[in-house]
N, C-alpha and C positions, 0 to 999 in steps of 0.2 A: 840132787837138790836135798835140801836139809829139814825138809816140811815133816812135821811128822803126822801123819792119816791114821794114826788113833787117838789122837785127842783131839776137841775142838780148837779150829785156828780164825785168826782175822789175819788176811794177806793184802796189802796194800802193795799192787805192783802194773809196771807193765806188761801189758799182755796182749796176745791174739785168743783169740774162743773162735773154735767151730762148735756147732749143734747138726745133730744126726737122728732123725727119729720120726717124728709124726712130719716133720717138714726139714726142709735145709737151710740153715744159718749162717755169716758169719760176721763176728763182730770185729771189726777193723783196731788196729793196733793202739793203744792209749793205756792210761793207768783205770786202773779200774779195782773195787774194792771185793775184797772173794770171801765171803763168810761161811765158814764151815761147823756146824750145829752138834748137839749130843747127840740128837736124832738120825745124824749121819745124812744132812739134806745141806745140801751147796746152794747158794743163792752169790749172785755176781751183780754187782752196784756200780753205774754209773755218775756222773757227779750234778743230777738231777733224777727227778721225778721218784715217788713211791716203789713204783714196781718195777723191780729188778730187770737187768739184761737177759738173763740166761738165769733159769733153778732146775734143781733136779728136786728130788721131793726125796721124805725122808727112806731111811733105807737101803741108802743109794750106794754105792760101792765106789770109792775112790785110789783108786791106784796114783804114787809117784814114783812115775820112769824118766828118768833124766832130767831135762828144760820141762816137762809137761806135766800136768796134771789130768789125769780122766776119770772123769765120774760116768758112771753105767747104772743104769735105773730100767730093767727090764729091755722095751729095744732101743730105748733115749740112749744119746751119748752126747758127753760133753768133753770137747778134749783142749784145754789150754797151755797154749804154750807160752812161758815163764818170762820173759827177757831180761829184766830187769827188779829186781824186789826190793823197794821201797821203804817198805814197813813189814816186822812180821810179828805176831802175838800169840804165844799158845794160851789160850784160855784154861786157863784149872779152874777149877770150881766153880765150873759157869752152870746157875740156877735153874730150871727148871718151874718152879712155882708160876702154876695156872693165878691170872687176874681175881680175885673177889670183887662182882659188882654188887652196888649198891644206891640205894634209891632209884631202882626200876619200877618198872610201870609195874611191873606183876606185885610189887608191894603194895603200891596203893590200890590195886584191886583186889588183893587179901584183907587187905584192910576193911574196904568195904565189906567186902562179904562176909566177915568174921565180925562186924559191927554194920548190918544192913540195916536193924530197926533207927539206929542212932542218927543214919548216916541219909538214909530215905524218908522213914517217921512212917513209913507204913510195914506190917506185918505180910509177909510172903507163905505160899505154902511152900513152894517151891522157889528156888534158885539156883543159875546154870553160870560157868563160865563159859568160856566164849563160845558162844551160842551162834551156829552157822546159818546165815541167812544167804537169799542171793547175791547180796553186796558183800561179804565175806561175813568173819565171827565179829559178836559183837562183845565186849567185852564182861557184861556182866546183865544176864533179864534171871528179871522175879517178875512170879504169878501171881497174881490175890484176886481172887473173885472174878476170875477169866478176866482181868485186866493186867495189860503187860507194863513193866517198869523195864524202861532198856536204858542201858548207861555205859555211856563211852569214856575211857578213863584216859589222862594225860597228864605225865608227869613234870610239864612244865606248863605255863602259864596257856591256858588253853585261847583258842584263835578262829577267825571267822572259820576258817577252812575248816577247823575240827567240827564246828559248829555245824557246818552243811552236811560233812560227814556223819553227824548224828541224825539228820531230817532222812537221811538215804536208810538207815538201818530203818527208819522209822515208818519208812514209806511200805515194808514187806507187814505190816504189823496190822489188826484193827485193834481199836479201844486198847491205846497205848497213851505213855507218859515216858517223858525222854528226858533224860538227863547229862548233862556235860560236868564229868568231875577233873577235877585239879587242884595244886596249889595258890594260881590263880586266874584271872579272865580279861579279856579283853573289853574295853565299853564296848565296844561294835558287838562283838560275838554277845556278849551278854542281853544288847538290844535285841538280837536275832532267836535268842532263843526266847524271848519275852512274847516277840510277834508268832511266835510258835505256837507258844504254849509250854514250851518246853524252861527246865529248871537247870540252876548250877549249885553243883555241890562241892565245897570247899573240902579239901582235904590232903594233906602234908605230911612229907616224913615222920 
């Protein structure tokens, strides 16, 4: 076969896949899509669903002997045999570049925290991120006067559910003051945190 297994490939072909390794597999004859990565990690695509038929993970070792291809990954194996090839692609200069996220919740909770008096209107001695209670961290408490300020941050329009998720932080707490931040709020959730006691702080990219 003419694949070449030092460079990355996209093979669109017929094929049989056996797997061999933590369990026994095999995947019956059809076309199926075989992606071959820089990382040197095989992933096999059916013509549905996200997650692949068969991967090996990166690092993997791909030998071509004849109709077959075999990927070996520690005691995994993966060994396809070829019948038919449809389509085939060598990739050159296939990118690498990790995603830059943006507009995460950890901004709007720098945000605060790097503008709490603006953002609260009360003076803290202290302030903590996520601050671990028995219902998990909560995203941002300050102290003042042995009184706690706790606030749950949400980077989309905040919602009853979040809402109740604040009363639970709040429930580990005495002589507290609870806050829901976001860019926006729900009427419901907004009524809920009113009958609390509790406040919403508006706050955006």
């Amino acid at each position: 076969m003419w694949i070449n297994n030092k460079f990355p490939f996209l093979l669109y072909c017929n094929c049989e896949v056996e797997y061999s390794g933590r369990a026994c597999s095999i995947l019956e004859n059809g076309n199926y899509l075989i992606l071959y990565k820089n990382d040197k990690s095989l992933v096999i695509h059916g013509g549905d669903k996200i997650t692949p038929r068969n991967y090996q993970g990166k690092n993997s070792n791909l030998l071509v002997e004849g109709d077959y291809l075999i990927s070996t990954n520690k005691s995994e194996t993966i060994k396809i045999k070829v019948i038919h090839v449809l389509n085939y692609f060598r990739l050159a200069n296939w990118s690498n570049n990790d995603t830059i996220m943006t507009k995460t919740e950890k901004e709007l909770v720098n945000k605060i925290y790097e503008n709490w008096y603006c953002y609260v209107g009360v003076k803290c001695e202290e302030v903590y991120k996520e601050y671990m209670t028995e219902h998990g961290p909560v995203d941002l408490l300050g102290i003042n006067n042995n009184k706690y300020h706790i606030i749950e941050v949400k980077r989309r329009k905040c919602n009853l559910k979040d809402a109740t998720q604040l009363r639970k932080y709040l429930e580990c707490f005495e002589n507290k003051l609870g806050y829901l931040a976001g860019p926006d709020i729900s009427e419901k959730a907004l009524k809920y945190l009113d009958k609390h006691g509790c406040k919403f702080i508006s706050v955006d990219f």
